[in-house]
C-alpha positions as CSV (number, residue, x, y, z in Angstrom):
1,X,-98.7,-107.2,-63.9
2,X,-98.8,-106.6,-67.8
3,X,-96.1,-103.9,-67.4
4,X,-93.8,-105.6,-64.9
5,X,-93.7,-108.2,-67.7
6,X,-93.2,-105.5,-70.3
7,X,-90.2,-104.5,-68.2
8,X,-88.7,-108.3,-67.8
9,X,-89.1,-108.7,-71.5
10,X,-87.0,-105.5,-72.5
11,X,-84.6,-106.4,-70.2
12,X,-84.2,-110.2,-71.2
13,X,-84.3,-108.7,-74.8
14,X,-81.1,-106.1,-74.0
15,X,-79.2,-108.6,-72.5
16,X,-79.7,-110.9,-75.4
17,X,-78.4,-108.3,-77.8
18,X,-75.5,-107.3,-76.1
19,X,-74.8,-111.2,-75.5
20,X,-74.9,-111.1,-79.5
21,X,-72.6,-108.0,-79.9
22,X,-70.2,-109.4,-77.3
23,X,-69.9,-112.6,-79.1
24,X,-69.5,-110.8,-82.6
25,X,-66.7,-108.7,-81.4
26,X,-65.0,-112.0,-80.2
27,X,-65.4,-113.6,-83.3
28,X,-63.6,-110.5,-85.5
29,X,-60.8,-110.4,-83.7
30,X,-58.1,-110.4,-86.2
31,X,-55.4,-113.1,-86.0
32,X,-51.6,-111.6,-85.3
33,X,-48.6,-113.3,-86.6
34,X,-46.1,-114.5,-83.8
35,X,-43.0,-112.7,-82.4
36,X,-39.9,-114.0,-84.5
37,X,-38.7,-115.3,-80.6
38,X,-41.7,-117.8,-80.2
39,X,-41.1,-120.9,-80.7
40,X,-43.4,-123.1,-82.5
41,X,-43.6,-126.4,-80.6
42,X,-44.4,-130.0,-82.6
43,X,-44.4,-133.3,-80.7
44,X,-41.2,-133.8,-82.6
45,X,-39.4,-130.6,-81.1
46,X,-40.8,-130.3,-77.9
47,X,-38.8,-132.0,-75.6
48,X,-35.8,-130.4,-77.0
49,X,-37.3,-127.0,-77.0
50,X,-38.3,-127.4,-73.0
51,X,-35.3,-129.2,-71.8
52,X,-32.6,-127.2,-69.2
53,X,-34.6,-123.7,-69.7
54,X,-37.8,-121.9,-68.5
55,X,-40.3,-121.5,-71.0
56,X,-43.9,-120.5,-71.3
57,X,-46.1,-122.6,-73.6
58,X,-49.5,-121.5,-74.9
59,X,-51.8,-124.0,-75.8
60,X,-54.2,-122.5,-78.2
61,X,-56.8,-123.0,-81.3
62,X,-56.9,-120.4,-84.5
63,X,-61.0,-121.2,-84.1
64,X,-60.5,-119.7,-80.2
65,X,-61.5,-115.6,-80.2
66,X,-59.6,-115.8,-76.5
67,X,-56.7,-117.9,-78.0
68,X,-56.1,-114.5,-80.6
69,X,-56.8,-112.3,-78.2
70,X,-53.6,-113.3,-76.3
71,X,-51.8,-113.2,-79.2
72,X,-50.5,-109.9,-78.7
73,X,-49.9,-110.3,-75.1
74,X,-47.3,-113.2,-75.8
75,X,-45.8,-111.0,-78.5
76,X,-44.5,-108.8,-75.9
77,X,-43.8,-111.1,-73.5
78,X,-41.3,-112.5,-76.1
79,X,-40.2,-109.2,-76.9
80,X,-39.3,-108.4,-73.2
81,X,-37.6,-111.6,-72.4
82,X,-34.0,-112.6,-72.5
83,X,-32.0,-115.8,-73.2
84,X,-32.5,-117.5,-69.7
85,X,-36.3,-117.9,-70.8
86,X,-38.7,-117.5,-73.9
87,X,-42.3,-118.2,-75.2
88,X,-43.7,-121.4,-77.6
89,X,-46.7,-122.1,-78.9
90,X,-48.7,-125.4,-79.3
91,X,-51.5,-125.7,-81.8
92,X,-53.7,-128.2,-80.0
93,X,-55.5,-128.7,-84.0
94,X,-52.2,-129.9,-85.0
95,X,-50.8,-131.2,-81.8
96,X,-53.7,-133.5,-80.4
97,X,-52.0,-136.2,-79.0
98,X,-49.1,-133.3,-77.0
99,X,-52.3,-131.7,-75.5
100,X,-53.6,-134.7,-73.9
101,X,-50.2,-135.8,-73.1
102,X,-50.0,-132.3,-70.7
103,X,-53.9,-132.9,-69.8
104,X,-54.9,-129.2,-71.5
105,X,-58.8,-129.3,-71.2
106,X,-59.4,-125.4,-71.8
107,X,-57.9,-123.0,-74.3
108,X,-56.1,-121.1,-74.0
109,X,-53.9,-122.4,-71.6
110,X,-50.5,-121.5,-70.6
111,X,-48.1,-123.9,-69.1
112,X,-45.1,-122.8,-67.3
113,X,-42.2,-125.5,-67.9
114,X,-38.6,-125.6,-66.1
115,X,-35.7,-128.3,-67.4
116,X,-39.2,-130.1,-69.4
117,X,-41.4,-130.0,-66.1
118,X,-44.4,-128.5,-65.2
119,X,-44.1,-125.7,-62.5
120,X,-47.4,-123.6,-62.7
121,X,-50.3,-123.2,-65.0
122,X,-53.2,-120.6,-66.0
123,X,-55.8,-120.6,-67.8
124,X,-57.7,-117.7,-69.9
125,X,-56.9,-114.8,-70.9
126,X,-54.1,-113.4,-69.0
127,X,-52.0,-109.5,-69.2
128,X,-48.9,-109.1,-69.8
129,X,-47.7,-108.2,-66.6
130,X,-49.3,-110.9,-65.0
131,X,-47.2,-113.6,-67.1
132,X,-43.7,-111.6,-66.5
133,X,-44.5,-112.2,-63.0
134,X,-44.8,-115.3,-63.0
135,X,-41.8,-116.3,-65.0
136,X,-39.8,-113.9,-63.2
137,X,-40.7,-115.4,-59.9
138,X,-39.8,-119.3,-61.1
């Protein structure tokens, strides 16, 4: 009995530390400056900036690890992309009210708009190839 509880105790404990490593990673991600071809969206510019094109819009936080850790991916996304479509971003700090307005109740969240309207949405942390997928196929 006293060892089987010896056991469960080292392997609470393990999973506990690498809980705390996991988490401390996360938190040292460093933040990555946007792609010159992202566009950064305001409640002021926004329906502007989504109206008669396809555009991908990432709803994220600086103070989100998974926010900056897609970061890079959206870099190349813009990167790959030509005129008919393109990336923004949408600080949800800044932007509150455009959030709520688009019902964004997780970060990061990425919201696929045509012509200004909603046409499919992820949330998380998502590669690369996965996003030029999806624009490709709306």
């Amino acid at each position: 009995m006293q060892t089987t509880m010896i056991i469960i105790g080292a392997v609470v404990l393990a999973i506990g530390v690498l809980i705390y490593l996991a988490r401390l990673k996360m938190k040292n991600i460093p933040v990555v400056e946007d792609h010159q071809n992202i566009v950064k969206l305001t409640n002021a510019n926004f329906q502007l900036q989504t109206k008669n094109k396809l555009i991908l819009v990432d709803f994220w936080a600086s103070w989100c690890a998974p926010c900056r850790m897609m970061a890079p991916v959206l870099n190349d996304v813009a990167r790959e992309l030509n005129g008919n479509a393109s990336v923004g971003k949408v600080n949800v700090e800044h932007e509150q009210l455009l959030a709520q307005k688009h019902k964004v109740r997780n970060i990061p969240t990425l919201v696929l708009f045509r012509n200004g309207k909603e046409i499919d949405r992820f949330v998380g942390v998502k590669s690369k190839e996965f996003l030029l997928q999806q624009i490709q196929k709306a």
